[in-house]
C-alpha angles and dihedrals in degrees: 000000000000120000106247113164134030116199118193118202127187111199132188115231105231113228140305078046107215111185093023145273106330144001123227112208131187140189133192126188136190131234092248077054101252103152123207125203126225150154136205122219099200109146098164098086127018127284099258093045082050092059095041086058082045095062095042091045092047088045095050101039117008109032106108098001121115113268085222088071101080092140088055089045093050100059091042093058092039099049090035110131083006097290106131088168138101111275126179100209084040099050087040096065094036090056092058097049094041104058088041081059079052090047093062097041095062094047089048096046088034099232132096121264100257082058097061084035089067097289132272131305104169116072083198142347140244110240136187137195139201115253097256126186118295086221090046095243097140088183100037119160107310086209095052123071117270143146093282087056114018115077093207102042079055100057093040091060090032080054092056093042089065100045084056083063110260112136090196133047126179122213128171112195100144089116138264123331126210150198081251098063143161103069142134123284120253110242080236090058090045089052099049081054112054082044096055090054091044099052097032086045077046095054101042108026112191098337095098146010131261114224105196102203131199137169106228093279106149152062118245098264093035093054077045089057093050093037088057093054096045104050103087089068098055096222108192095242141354101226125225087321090185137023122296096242096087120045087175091050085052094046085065101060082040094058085041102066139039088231109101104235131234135205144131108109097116094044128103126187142018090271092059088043091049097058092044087053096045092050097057082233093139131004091193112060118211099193110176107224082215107057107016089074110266150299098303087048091051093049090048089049086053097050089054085048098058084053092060091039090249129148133216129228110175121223138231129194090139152052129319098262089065084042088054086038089058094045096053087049090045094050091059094036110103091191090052115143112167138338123222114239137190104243094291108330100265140089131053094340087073094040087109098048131071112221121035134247104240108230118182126187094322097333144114116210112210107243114237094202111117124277111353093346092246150079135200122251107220093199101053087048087053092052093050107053119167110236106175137098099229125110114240085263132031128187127203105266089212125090119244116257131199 
């Protein structure tokens, strides 16, 4: 098989907006006419500027190359231009390309992709998913009281969730973060805190965690000062409690604390795992299909983690082919611990994909299709298209004051 034609698809994400403001698919397709499905998690530039770094990518390294050679692919992509160094545009738009390569390869080999990664070991896998409004509005009135900012709006839809079925349900209300972090909590962010994991803990007693999420949003003594508060509630996990740039730094809040700490979202490669690894900084790793590099580089990335006794839970803020993308990695992943949904897997966030994620009281269940189990609608996609002019994120550009 040799690589011929890259296709690059924006796509709007129709309201509520779970997993943020737009989607970029891609689809690759051999010269026998096998397509492969990915997407690319770059929030760093806007989408057109990042398919436009997908086709010159694809022309420079991947057109008329076999899909089977990933490793090849890889080193092409990381010492392209002499970088030979993690990069988060660079390993956005590999990612994409890459688990599209995965995605041909299992249609053409007729298996799933856990099954060509070593084979799976999970049935089914644990998922969570963020409270999000009872009424769907994912950005409502930040002035008015809502699930982001009301403790017991929080626990009366964290309440429901679990009646649905979910054991685990993730919140961050420890305040605004800023291009300016890290920085101290605010006692009222403290406050509002403390009173989200009581009254959720109070709601659903023990039959979910709680997954206290941050975005990297303190200083060390100021993420100690949260993580103190926060222990009597035994939240699963303390997300990313200060920025990325310092594993050390990070080790220190995680020997701090009895919270296993989580973190990995805005990484990307094995090297930047590593440290973090080496350094004792998280025992839970959040890689993001979408931006780490890929599928291969994940699984590598796993297999470092079950040295350090260290678990994965793979993380979405994006569309439903990274989602596909983290189910195949955690299905062949024996130190998986939870996958991040979005809500149950239906609505308007499939709406530009052909086949379901099968989710089950609380549960994904690996698909067995070939390759990544869906497909794009181009139609749908055609009918959503993103219009703005805001990246996928976006971060207070104040600093936060006491």
């Amino acid at each position: 098989m040799r690589l011929e034609k890259l296709e690059t698809f924006v796509m709007g994400n129709p309201p509520p907006r779970h997993g943020g403001r737009y989607f970029i698919f891609v689809r690759l397709t051999t010269e026998c006419g096998i397509t492969g499905v990915g997407e690319i998690y770059n929030a760093t530039f806007g989408p057109d500027i990042c398919c436009a770094m997908a086709r010159d990518m694809f022309d420079r390294q991947f057109a008329g190359t076999d899909p089977a050679n990933i490793e090849l692919l890889f080193r092409r992509a990381y010492g392209a231009g002499f970088t030979h160094r993690p990069d988060v545009s660079v390993m956005g738009v590999f990612s994409g390309l890459e688990m599209a390569c995965w995605d041909i390869l299992g249609k053409a080999a007729d298996k799933p992709v856990h099954a060509l990664l070593g084979g799976r070991v999970h049935d089914r896998l644990r998922s969570y998913s963020y409270i999000y409004p009872a009424d769907g509005d994912v950005y409502p009135d930040p002035d008015a009281p809502n699930v982001y900012n009301d403790a017991e709006m929080a626990a009366e839809v964290a309440a429901k969730m679990v009646d649905q079925g979910f054991n685990a349900l993730k919140f961050d209300p420890a305040g605004p973060y800023s291009i300016f972090d890290g920085h101290q909590p605010r006692r009222e962010d403290i406050t509002r805190s403390v009173a989200f994991c009581r009254e959720i803990r109070r709601a659903v007693g023990d039959r979910a965690d709680l997954l206290f999420g941050t975005h990297g949003q303190f200083t060390v003594s100021g993420a100690k000062r949260m993580a103190r508060a926060l222990e009597p509630y035994d939240p699963l996990w303390f997300e990313e409690p200060m920025p990325p740039e310092s594993p050390a730094d990070m080790a220190a809040v995680a020997t701090f604390t009895s919270i296993p700490v989580a973190a990995g979202e805005r990484l990307c490669t094995k090297y930047e795992f590593a440290r973090v690894l080496e350094a004792g900084a998280a025992s839970i790793l959040q890689m993001n299909l979408g931006r780490v590099g890929g599928l291969l580089e994940a699984k590598k990335i796993a297999g470092m983690a079950e040295t350090r006794q260290a678990q994965i839970a793979p993380h979405l803020y994006c569309g439903p082919v990274v989602a596909a993308a983290n189910i195949q990695l955690a299905a062949c992943s024996p130190n998986f611990l939870i996958l991040e949904s979005i809500g149950t897997f239906d609505g308007p966030y499939m709406s530009g994909v052909k086949g379901r994620i099968e989710w089950e009281d609380g549960y994904v269940i690996p698909s067995t299709a070939p390759g990544l189990g869906l497909e794009l609608d181009d139609e749908a996609i055609a009918a959503n298209p993103w219009t703005g002019t805001d990246l996928h994120l976006g971060m207070t550009e104040t600093h936060v004051t006491h």
